[in-house]
FIZANU-192004 format. One line per 3 residues: their letters; for each residue x, y, z of C-alpha. Coordinates in Angstrom, 3 decimals, padded with zeros to 6 digits. Last residue first. Layout:
<tilos>
A> X Y Z ~ ...;
</tilos>
This chain:
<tilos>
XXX> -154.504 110.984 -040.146 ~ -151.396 112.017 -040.894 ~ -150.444 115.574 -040.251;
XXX> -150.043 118.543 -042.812 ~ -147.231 121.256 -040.997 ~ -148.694 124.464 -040.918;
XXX> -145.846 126.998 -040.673 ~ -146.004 130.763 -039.237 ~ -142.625 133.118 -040.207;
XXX> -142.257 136.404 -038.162 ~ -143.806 139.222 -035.780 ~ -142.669 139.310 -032.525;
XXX> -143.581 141.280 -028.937 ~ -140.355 142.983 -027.283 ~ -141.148 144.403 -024.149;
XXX> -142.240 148.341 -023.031 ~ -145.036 146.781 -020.936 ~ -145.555 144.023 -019.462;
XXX> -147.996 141.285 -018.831 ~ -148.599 141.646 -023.026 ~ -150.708 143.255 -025.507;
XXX> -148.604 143.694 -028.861 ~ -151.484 141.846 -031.448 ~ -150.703 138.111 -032.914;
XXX> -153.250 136.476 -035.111 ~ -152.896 133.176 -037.295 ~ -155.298 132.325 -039.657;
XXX> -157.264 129.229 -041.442 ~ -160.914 130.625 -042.302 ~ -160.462 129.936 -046.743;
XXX> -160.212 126.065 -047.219 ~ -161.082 124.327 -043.314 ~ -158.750 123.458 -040.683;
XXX> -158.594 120.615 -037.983 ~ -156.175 121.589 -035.118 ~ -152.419 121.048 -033.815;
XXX> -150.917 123.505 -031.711 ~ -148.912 126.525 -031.380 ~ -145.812 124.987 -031.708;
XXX> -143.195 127.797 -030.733 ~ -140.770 127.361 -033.433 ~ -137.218 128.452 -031.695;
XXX> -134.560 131.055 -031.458 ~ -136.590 132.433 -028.971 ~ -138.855 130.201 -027.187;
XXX> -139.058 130.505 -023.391 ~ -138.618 134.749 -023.351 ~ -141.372 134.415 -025.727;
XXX> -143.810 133.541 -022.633 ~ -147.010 132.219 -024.185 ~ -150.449 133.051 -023.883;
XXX> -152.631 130.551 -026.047 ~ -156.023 131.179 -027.616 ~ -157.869 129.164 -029.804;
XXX> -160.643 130.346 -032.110 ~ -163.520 128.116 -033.745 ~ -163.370 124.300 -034.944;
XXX> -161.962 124.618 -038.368 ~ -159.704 126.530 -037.324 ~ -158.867 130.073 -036.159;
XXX> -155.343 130.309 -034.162 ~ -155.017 133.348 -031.792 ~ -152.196 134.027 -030.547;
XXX> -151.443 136.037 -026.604 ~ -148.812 137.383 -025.516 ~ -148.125 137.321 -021.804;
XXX> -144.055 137.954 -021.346 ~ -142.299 139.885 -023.649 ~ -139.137 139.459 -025.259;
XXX> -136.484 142.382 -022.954 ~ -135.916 144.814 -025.460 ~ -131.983 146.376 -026.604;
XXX> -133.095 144.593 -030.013 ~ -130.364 141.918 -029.685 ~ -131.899 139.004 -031.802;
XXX> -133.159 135.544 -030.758 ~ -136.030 134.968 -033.669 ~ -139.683 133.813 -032.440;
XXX> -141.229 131.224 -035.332 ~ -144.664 130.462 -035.122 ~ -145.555 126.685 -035.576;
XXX> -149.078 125.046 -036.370 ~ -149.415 121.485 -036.769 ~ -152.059 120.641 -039.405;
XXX> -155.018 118.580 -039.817 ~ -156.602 119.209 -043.198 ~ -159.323 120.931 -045.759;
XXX> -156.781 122.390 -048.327 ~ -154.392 125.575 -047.257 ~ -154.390 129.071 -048.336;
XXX> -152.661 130.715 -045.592 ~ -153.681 134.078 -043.762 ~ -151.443 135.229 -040.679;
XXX> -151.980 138.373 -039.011 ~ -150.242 140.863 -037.104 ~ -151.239 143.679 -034.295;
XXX> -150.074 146.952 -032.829 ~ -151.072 149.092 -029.987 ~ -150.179 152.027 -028.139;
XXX> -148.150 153.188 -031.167 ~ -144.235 152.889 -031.036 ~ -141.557 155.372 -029.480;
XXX> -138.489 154.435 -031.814 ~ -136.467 151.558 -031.442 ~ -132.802 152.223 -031.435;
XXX> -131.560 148.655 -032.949 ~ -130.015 148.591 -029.083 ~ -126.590 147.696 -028.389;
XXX> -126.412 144.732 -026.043 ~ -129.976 144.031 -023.893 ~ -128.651 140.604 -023.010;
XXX> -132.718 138.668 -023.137 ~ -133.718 137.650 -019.762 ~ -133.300 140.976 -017.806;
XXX> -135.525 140.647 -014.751 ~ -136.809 144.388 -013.693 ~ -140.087 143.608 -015.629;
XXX> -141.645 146.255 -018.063 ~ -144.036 148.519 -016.263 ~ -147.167 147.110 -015.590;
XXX> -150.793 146.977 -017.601 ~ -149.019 146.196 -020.821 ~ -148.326 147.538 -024.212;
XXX> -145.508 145.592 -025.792 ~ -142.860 147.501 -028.361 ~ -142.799 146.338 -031.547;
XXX> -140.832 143.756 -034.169 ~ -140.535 142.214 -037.258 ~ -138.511 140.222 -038.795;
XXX> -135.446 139.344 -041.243 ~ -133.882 136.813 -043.221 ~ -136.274 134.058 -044.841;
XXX> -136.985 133.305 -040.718 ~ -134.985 135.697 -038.743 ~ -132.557 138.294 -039.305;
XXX> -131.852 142.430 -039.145 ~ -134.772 142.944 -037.097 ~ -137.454 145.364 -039.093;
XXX> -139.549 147.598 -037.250 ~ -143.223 147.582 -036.394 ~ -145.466 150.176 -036.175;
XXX> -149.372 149.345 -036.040 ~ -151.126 147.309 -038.398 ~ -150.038 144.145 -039.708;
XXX> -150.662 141.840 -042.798 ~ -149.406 138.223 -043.950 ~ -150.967 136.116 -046.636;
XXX> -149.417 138.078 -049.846 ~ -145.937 136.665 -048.412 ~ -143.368 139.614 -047.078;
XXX> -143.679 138.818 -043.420 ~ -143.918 134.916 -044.122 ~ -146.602 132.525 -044.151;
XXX> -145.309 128.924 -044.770 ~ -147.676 126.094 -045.725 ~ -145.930 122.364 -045.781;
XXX> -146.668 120.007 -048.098 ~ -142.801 119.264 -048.509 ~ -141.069 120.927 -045.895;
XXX> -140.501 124.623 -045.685 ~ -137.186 126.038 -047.474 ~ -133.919 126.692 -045.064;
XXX> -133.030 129.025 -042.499 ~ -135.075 128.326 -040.084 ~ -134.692 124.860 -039.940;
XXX> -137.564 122.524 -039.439 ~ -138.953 121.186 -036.284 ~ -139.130 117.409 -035.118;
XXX> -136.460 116.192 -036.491 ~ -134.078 118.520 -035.362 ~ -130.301 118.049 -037.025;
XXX> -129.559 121.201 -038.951 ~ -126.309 120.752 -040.744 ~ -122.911 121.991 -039.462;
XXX> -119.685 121.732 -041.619 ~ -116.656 120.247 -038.956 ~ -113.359 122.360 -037.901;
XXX> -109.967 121.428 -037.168 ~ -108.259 122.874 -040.459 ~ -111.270 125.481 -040.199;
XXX> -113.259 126.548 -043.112 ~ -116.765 124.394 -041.584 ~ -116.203 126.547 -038.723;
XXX> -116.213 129.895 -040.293 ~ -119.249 128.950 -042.426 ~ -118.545 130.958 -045.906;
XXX> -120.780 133.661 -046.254 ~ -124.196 134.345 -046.223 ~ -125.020 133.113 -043.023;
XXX> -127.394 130.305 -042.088 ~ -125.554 127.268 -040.810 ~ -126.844 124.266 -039.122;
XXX> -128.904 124.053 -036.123 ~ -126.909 121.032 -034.228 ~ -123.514 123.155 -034.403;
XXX> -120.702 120.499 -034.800 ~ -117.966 119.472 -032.523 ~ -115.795 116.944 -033.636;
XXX> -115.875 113.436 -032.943 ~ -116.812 111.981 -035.734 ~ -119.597 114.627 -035.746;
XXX> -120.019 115.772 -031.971 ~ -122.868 117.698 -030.341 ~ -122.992 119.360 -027.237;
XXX> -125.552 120.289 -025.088 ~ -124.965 122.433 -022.291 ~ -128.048 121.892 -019.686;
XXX> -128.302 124.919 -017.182 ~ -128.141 125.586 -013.264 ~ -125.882 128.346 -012.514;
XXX> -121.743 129.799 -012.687 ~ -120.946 126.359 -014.646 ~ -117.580 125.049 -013.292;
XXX> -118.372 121.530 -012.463 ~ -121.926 120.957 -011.348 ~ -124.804 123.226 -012.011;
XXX> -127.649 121.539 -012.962 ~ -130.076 119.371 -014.368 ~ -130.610 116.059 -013.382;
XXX> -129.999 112.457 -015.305 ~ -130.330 110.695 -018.248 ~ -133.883 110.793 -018.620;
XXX> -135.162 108.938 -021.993 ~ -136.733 111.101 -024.795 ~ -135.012 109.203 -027.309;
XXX> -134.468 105.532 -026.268 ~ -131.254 104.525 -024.004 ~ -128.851 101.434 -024.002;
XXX> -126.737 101.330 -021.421 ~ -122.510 100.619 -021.886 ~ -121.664 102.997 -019.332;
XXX> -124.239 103.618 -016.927 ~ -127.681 106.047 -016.684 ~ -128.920 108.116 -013.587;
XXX> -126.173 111.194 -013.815 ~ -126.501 113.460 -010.991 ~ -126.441 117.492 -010.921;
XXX> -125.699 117.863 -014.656 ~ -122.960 120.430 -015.229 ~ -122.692 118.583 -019.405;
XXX> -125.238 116.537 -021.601 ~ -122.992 115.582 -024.898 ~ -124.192 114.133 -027.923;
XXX> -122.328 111.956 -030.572 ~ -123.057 111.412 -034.147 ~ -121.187 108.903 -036.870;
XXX> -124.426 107.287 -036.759 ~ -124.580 104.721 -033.983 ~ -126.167 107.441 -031.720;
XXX> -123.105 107.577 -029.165 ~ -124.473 108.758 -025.589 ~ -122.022 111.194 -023.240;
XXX> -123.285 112.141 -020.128 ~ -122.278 114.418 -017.457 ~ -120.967 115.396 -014.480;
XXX> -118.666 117.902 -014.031 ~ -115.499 116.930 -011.752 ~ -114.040 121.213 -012.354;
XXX> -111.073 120.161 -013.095 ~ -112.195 118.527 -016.222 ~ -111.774 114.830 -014.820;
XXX> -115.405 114.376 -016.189 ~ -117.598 112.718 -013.387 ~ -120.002 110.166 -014.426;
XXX> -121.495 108.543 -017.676 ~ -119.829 108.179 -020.870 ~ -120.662 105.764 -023.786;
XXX> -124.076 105.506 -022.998 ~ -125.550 104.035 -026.122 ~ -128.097 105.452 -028.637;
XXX> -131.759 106.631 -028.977 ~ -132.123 110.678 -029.572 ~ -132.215 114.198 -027.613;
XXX> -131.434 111.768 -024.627 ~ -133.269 113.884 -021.874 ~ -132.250 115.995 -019.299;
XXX> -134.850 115.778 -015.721 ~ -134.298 118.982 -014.141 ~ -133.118 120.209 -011.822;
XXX> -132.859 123.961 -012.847 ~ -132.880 124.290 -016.823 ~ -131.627 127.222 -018.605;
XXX> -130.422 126.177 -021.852 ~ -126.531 126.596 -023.081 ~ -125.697 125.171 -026.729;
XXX> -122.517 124.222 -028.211 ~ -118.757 124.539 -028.163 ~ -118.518 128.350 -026.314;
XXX> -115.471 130.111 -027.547 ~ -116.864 133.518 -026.478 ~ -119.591 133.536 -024.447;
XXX> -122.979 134.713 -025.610 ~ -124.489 137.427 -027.985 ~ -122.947 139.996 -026.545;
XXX> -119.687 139.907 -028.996 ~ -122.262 138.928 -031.823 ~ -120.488 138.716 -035.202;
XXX> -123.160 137.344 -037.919 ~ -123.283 134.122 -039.802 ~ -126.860 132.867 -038.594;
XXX> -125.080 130.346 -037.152 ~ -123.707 132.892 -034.431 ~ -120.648 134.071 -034.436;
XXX> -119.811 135.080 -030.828 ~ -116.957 137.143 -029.775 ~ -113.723 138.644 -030.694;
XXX> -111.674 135.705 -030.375 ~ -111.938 134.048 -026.973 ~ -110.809 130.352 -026.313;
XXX> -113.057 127.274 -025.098 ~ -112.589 125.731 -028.476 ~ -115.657 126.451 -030.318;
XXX> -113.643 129.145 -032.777 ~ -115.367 131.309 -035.022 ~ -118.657 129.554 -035.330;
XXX> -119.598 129.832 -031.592 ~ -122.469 127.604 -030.550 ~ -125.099 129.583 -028.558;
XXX> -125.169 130.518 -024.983 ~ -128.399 130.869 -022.703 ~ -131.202 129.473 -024.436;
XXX> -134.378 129.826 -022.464 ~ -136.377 126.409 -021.427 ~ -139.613 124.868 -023.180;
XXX> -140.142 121.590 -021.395 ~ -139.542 118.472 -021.005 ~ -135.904 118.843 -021.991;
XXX> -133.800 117.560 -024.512 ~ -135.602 118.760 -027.626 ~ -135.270 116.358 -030.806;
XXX> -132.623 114.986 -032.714 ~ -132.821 113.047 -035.949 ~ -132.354 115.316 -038.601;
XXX> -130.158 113.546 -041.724 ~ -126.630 111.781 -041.016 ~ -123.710 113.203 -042.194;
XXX> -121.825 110.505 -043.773 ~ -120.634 107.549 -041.475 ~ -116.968 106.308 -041.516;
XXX> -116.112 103.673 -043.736 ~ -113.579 105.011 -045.800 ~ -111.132 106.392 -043.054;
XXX> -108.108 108.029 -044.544 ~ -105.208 106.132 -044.284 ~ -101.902 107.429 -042.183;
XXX> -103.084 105.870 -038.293 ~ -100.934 102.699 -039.251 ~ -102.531 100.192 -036.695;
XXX> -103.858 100.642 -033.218 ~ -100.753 099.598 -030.929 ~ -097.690 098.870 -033.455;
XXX> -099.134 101.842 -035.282 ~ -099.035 104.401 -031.875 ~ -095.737 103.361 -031.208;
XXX> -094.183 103.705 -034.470 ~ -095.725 107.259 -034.370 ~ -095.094 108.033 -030.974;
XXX> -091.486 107.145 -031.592 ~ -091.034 108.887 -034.862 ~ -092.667 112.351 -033.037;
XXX> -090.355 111.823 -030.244 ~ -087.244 111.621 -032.591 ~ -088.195 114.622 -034.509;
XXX> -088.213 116.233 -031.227 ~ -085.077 115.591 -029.979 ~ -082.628 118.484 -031.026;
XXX> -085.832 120.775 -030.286 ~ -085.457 119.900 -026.837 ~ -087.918 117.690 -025.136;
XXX> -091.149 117.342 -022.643 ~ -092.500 120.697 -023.523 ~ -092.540 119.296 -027.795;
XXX> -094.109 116.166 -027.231 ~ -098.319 118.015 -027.309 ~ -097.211 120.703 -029.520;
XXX> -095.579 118.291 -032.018 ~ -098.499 116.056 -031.409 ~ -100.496 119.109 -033.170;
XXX> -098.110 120.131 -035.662 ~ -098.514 116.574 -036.963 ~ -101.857 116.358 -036.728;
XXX> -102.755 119.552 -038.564 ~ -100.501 118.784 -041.422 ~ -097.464 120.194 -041.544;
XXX> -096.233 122.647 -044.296 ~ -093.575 125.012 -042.863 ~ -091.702 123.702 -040.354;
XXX> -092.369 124.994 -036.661 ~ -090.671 127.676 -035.578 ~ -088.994 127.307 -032.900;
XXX> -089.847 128.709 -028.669 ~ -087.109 128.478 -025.726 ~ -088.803 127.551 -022.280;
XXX> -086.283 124.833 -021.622 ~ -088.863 122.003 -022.010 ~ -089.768 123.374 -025.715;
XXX> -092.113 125.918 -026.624 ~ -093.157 125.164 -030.283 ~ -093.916 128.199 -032.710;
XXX> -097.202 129.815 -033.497 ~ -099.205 128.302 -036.502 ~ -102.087 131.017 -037.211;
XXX> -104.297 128.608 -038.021 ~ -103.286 126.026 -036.021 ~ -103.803 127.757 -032.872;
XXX> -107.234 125.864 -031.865 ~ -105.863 122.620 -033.103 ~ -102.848 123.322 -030.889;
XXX> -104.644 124.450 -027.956 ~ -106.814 121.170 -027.866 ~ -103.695 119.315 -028.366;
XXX> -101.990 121.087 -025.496 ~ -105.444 120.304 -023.432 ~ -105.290 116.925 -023.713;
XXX> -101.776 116.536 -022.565 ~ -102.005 118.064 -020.102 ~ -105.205 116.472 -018.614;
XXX> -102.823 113.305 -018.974 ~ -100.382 114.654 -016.843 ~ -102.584 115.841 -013.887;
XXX> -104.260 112.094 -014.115 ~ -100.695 110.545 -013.970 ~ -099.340 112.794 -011.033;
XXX> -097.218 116.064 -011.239 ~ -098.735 118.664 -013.650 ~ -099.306 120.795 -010.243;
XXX> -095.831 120.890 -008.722 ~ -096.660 122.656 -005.684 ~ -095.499 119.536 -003.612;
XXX> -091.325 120.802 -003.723 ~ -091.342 123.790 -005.269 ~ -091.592 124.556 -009.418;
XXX> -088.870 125.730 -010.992 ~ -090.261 124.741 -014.513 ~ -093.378 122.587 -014.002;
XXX> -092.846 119.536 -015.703 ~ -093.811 117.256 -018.588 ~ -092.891 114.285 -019.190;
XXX> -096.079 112.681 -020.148 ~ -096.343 110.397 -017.468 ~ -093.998 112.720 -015.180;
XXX> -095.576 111.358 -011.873 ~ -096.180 107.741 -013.342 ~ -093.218 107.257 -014.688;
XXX> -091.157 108.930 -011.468 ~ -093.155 106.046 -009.161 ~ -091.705 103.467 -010.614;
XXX> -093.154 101.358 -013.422 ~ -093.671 097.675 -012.518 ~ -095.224 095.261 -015.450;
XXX> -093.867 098.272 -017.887 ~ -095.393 097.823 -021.468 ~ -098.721 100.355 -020.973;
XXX> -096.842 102.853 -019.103 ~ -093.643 103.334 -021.313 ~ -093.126 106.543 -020.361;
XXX> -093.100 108.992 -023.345 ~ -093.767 106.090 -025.896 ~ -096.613 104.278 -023.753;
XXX> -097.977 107.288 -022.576 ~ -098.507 109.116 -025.970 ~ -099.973 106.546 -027.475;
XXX> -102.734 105.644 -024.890 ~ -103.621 109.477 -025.481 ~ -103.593 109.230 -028.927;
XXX> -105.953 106.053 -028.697 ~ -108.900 108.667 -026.714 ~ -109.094 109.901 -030.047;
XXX> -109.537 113.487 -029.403 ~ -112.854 116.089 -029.512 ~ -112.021 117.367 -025.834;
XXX> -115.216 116.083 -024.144 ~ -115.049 112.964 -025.327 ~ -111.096 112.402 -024.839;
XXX> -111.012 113.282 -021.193 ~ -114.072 111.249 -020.439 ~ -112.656 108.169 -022.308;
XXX> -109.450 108.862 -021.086 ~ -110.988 108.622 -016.924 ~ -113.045 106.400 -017.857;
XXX> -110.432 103.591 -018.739 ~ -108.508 104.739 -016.293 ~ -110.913 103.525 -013.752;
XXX> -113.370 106.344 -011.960 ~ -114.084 106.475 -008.355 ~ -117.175 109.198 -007.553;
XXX> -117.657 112.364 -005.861 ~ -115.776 114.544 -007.519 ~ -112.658 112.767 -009.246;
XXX> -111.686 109.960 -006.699 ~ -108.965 107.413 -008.445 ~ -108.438 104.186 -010.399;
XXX> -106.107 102.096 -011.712 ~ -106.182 098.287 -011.949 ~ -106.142 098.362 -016.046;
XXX> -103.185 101.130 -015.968 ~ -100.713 098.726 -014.199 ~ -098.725 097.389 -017.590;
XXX> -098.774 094.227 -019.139 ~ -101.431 095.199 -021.328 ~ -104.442 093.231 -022.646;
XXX> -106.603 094.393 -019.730 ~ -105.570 098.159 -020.925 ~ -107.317 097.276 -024.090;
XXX> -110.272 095.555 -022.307 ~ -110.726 098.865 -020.327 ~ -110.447 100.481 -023.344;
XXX> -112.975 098.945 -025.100 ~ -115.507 098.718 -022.703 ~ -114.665 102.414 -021.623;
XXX> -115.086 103.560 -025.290 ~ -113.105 102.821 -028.730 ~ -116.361 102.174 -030.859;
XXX> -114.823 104.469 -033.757 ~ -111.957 106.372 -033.326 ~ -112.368 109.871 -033.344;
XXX> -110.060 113.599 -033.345 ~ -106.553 112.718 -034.544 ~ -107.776 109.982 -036.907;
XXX> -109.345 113.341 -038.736 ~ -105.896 114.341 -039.212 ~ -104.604 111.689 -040.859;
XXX> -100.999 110.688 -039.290 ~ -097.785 111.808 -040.801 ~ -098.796 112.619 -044.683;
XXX> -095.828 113.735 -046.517 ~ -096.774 118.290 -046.590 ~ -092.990 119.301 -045.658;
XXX> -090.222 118.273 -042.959 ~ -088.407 114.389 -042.600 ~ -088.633 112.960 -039.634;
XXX> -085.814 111.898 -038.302 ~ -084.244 108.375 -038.343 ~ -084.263 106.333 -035.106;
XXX> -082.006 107.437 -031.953 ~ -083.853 105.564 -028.029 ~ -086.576 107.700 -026.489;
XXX> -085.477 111.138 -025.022 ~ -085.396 111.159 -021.450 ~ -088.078 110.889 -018.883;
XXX> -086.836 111.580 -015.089 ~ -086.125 109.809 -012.028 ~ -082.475 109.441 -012.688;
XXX> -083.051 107.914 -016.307 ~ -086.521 106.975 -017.195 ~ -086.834 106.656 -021.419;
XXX> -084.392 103.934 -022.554 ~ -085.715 102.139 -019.074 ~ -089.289 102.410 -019.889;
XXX> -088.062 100.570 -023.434 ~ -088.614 102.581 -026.271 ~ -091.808 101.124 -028.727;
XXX> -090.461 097.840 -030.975 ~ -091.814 099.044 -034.969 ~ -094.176 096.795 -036.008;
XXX> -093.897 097.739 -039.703 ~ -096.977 100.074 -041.534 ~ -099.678 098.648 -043.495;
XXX> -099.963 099.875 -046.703 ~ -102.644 101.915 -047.420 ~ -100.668 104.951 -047.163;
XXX> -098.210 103.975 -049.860 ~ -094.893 103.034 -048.490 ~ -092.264 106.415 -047.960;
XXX> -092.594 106.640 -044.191 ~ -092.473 102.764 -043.675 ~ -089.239 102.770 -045.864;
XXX> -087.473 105.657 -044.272 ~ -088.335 103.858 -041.278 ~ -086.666 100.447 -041.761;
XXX> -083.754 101.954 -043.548 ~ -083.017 103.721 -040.562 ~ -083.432 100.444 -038.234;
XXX> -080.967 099.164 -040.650 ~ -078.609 101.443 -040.084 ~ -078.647 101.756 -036.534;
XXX> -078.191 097.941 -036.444 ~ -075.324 098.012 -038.824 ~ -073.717 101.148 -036.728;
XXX> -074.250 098.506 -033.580 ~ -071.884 095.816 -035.304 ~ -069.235 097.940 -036.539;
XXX> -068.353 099.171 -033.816 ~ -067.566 095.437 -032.057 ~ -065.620 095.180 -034.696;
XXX> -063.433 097.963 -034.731 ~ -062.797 096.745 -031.177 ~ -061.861 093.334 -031.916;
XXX> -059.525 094.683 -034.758 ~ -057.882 097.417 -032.269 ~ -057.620 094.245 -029.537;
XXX> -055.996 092.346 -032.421 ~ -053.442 094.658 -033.676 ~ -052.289 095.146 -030.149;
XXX> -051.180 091.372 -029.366 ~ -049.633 091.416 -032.776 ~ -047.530 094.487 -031.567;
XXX> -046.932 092.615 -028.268 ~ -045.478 089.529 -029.660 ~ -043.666 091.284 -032.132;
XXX> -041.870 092.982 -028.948 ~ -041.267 089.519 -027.025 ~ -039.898 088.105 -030.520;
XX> -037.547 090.826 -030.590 ~ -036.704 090.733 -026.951;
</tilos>
């Protein structure tokens, strides 16, 4: 019995030492994979990070739903670079080609899929790219995110809960069918838009809303990219878990597309003018670029680049410029490559075009009415990309323009304001530089060679009353009231907003341009400012230009050209006769007639 009971004990002693050792064996795993991280998070950021394994689909899908992704070391609070923030918003040359051959690469099912948006079948591939484009993100982040939240790109055979909950985010409460985040293209829209949010919120860093609906701070100095992907991972998790998420996407995202940490060094510099008018002809600007905020949101109103406050100026939030055009051919406001071309899976299935200009520059032709060019096409400036109108959410027929600068959105006509450029300050902004090549900036000093006549240069002289608009070319302009055989037209063009009060002007009113130029040809350009005078511009006003050859006349609509040179023509000139006359007569009366800058321009011969 003795022997029997030593037996036993010895028996026991083993199975306790077998055990201990199986324990042992998976806390030196965890602790080497901890070591592992805390040493790719303290390298140098030019060091290239280590090929960290992303979660398995089955570490992440338990009973139908996304889990968190398997324990690795937190990530540790405060200003240590996570991922560079303008990584965040562009990759270079990553469009539906290279996508498409990305996803090709994959094991996963994302190369084969495809689905209706609008009228047309897009591929995944597209559908990112359009996503991505439109919302100023590396389309790469979004391949990230799907591959550590649901393991798309690894798993051969997801099931149909990974592809439903991509993202992992859900609907709280929602029925049976009204689910609307359910479904991989509903997900991925989701996504976009809580990074869009984020970089729009940065500055006044609200807290994360977790999957249960309860809100944290987030910790105090994170980069923009960090809090942003926090925002993005934190309704799919608990707050316990979120470190965890953000280590996963990031060893996910460098075993994919490299350690995203450096700052680029061989991105493009801000390239010099090189757009030019994207219509064939003259068309009134609707919405302007918002300074204070381009990201679809509201804050107070419009601030225009001329650095003023304009709540009636246009929409709030608006990311670049609105002209009316109604089916009508748009045109590639420079030579590059279609990198978009369809339906945007907005929810609103806008067409549009996207073309990349090979110079860090990207421009954007939204609501067209049909798109005529494909991805991957090479296109010459002036080229028709497709038809004006109103598709997607626009309430009528226009051409938005957009403009991106590595992938952020930047105002094509500069900045002119006295103080600091609002956008240019932001975490998530871009500085804006006039891009037109073929007019100059308002706001800046004439070209070289050029003649400028100004309202308060010794070659400019009026008669009449006129009264000063608070900007314009060199800062202000003039303006007076049109005198016109019929009252002034019911049509309101022009957002008559708070009025400059105008007082009751003389029947008639005239300006005149005198510049002392050399024998020449020259280009001749008056400039008509956009400002809220509480007048409609007027409609029939007629310049004369005196050249070399006699007196030219021209009757122009300055409803079509505020806010732009109105080229006036191009004509020989001799020393001593060149001038530029303007008086108030107009198709209607009681309108807004101009009086500002006029440049001659030399041309070659």
């Amino acid at each position: 019995m003795a022997q029997s009971s030593r037996d036993r004990l010895r028996a026991r002693r083993q199975a306790i030492a077998a055990r201990r050792r199986r324990l042992i064996i998976p806390l030196i795993v965890a602790a080497l994979l901890a070591v592992a991280v805390l040493f790719w998070l303290s390298r140098p950021r030019q060091a290239v990070a280590p090929q960290l394994a992303a979660p398995s689909a089955q570490a992440l899908i338990q009973a139908g739903a996304p889990t968190a992704p398997p324990a690795v070391a937190p990530t540790p609070s405060g200003p240590a670079q996570f991922f560079h923030d303008q990584r965040l918003t562009y990759a270079p040359g990553f469009y539906v080609p290279e996508v498409q051959a990305f996803l090709d690469a994959q094991p996963g099912p994302l190369k084969t899929f495809s689905t209706p948006v609008g009228d047309r079948s897009h591929s995944f591939a597209e559908i990112v790219v359009g996503q991505s484009l439109y919302y100023s993100l590396n389309p790469q982040v979004v391949l990230a995110l799907l591959e550590s939240q649901a393991g798309l790109l690894s798993a051969e055979r997801p099931s149909q809960q990974q592809l439903d909950w991509a993202m992992g985010y859900r609907t709280k409460d929602a029925k049976p069918g009204e689910d609307k985040l359910r479904g991989l293209t509903a997900q991925v829209r989701w996504a976009v838009r809580q990074l869009l949010y984020a970089r729009r919120d940065f500055a006044a860093y609200p807290p994360l809303v977790f999957q249960d609906g309860t809100q944290s701070p987030a910790p105090a100095g994170w980069e923009l990219s960090r809090y942003a992907l926090a925002r993005a991972l934190a309704p799919a998790t608990t707050p316990d878990q979120l470190d965890q998420r953000l280590m996963a996407f990031a060893a996910t995202y460098t075993r994919l597309f490299g350690d995203p940490r450096p700052a680029p060094e061989d991105w493009p510099a801000p390239a010099a003018p090189f757009l030019s008018w994207p219509l064939e002809k003259p068309a009134r600007i609707t919405s302007f670029f918002d300074h204070d905020g381009p990201f679809l949101g509201r804050s107070g109103g419009t601030f225009s680049y001329w650095g003023r406050n304009e709540p009636d100026l246009s929409y709030d939030g608006h990311d670049g410029w609105d002209y009316a055009s109604a089916f009508e051919p748009a045109l590639a406001a420079a030579a590059g490559t279609v990198v978009f071309a369809g339906n945007a899976d907005d929810n609103c299935a806008t067409t549009a075009v996207v073309l990349d200009h090979g110079n860090g520059y990207r421009t954007l032709y939204w609501h067209l009415s049909s798109a005529n060019v494909a991805n991957g096409q090479q296109v010459g400036a002036g080229d028709a990309l497709g038809i004006t109108g109103a598709s997607g959410c626009a309430f009528g027929p226009h051409l938005h323009l957009g403009v991106q600068y590595l992938g952020r959105s930047t105002d094509p006509y500069g900045y002119c304001g006295a103080t600091a450029d609002p956008w240019a300050q932001n975490p998530a902004g871009s500085a804006s530089r006039w891009l037109w090549q073929d007019r100059p900036s308002p706001c800046g000093p004439p070209p070289a060679g050029a003649l400028l006549v100004d309202t308060a240069s010794p070659g400019f002289s009026n008669k009449g009353i006129w009264q000063t608009a608070p900007f314009g070319y060199g800062g202000d302009a003039l303006f007076t009231r049109s005198v016109g055989e019929q009252p002034a037209a019911a049509a309101t063009a022009t957002p008559a907003a708070t009025p400059l009060a105008p007082t009751v002007l003389a029947p008639t009113a005239s300006a005149s341009y005198r510049p002392q130029l050399t024998a020449g040809r020259y280009r001749v350009l008056a400039y008509i400012p956009y400002v809220l005078n509480g007048l409609d511009d007027a409609i029939g006003v007629t310049y004369r230009v005196t050249h070399a050859g006699g007196t030219s006349a021209r009757s122009v609509d300055l409803q079509l050209h505020a806010n732009e040179w109105l080229d006036l023509g191009t004509y020989e000139f001799a020393p001593g006769s060149a001038a530029v006359e303007i008086g108030n007569r107009a198709e209607f009366a009681d309108q807004g007639v101009w009086a500002d800058a006029v440049l001659w321009l030399p041309v070659e011969q």
